[in-house]
C-alpha positions as CSV (number, residue, x, y, z in Angstrom):
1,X,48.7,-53.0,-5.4
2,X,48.9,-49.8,-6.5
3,X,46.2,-49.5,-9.0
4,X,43.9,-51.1,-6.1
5,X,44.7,-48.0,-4.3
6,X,44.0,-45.3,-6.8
7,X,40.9,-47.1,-7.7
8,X,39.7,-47.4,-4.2
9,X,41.0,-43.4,-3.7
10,X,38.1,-42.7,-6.9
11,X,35.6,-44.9,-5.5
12,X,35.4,-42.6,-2.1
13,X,36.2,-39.1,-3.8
14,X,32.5,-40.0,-6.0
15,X,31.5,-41.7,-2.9
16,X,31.4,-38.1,-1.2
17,X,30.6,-36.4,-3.9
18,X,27.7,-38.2,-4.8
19,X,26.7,-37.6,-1.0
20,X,27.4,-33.6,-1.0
21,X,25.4,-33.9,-4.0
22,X,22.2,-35.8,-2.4
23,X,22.4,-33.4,0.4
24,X,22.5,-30.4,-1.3
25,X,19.1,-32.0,-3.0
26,X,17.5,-32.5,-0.1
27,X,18.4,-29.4,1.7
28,X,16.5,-27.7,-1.1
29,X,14.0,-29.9,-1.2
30,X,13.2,-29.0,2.3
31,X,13.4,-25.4,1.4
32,X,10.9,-25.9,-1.0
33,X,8.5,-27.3,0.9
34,X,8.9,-24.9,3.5
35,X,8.0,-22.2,1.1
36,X,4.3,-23.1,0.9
37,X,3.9,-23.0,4.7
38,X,5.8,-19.8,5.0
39,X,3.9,-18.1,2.4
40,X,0.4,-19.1,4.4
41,X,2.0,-17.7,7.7
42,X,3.2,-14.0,5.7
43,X,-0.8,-14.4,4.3
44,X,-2.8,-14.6,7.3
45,X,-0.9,-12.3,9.4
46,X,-2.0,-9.5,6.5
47,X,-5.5,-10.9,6.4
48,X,-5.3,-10.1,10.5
49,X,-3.9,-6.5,10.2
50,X,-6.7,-6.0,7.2
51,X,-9.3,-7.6,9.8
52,X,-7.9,-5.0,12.6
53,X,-8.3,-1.7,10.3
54,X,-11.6,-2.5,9.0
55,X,-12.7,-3.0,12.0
56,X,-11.8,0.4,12.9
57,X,-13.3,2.5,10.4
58,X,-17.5,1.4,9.2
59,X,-18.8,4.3,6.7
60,X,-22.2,3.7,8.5
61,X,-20.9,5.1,11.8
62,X,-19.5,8.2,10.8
63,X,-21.7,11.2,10.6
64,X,-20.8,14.4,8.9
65,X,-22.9,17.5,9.2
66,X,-21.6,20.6,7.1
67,X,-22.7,23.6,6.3
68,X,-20.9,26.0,3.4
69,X,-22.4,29.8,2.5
70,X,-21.0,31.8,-0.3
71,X,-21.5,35.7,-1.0
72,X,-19.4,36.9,-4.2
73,X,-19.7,40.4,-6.1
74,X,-18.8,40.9,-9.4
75,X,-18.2,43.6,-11.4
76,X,-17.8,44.2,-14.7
77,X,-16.6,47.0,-16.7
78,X,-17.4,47.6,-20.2
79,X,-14.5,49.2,-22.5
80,X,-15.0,49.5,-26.4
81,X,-17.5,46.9,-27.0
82,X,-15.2,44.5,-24.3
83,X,-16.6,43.4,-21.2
84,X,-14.5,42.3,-18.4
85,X,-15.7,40.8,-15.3
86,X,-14.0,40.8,-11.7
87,X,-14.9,38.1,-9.5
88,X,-13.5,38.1,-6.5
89,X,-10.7,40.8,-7.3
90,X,-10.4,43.4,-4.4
91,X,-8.6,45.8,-6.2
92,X,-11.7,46.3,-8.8
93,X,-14.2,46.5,-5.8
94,X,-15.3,42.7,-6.5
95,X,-14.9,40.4,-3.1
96,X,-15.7,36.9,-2.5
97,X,-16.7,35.3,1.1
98,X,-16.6,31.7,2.0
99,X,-17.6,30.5,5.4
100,X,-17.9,26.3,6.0
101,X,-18.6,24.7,9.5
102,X,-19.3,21.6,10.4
103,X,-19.3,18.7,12.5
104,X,-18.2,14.8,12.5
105,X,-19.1,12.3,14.9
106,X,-17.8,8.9,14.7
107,X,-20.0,5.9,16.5
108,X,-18.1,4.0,18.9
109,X,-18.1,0.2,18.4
């Protein structure tokens, strides 16, 4: 009688093991599958936001006027067969001036 018990005591300890086991399979199983579906969802809500900038911004639309003028001086002085040149050195008596202006206009859309 007691050997019927321990036996039947094994039978049920696989029993549930064997269960936990087949659950554990199938809850990563599910996981799995979910994965694809998840990963499409993560994709297309970047594709959207990509969609959404381009949208805002078109080269074509955008046009830039600009002007830039440039007056240097340069001196040079001449020492013992060296020349040295001063560009834009203000202590020499050289000076450099660089104006830009300009414009940008975006199209609306």
């Amino acid at each position: 009688m007691l050997k019927t018990r321990n036996s039947q005591l094994t039978t049920l300890t696989g029993q549930s093991t064997l269960e936990y086991a087949v659950m554990i399979a199938v809850v990563v199983g599910a996981l799995l599958a979910m994965r694809i579906y998840m990963k499409r969802g993560i994709e297309g809500k970047l594709r959207e936001s990509t969609d959404q900038v381009g949208e805002q911004f078109s080269a074509g639309d955008t046009v830039v006027t600009s002007t830039t003028g440039r007056t240097s001086t340069t001196v040079q002085e001449v020492s013992a067969g060296l020349t040295t040149s001063y560009t834009g050195s203000s202590s020499k008596g050289a000076k450099e001036v660089r104006t830009e202006s300009g414009s940008e206009t975006v199209a609306a859309w």
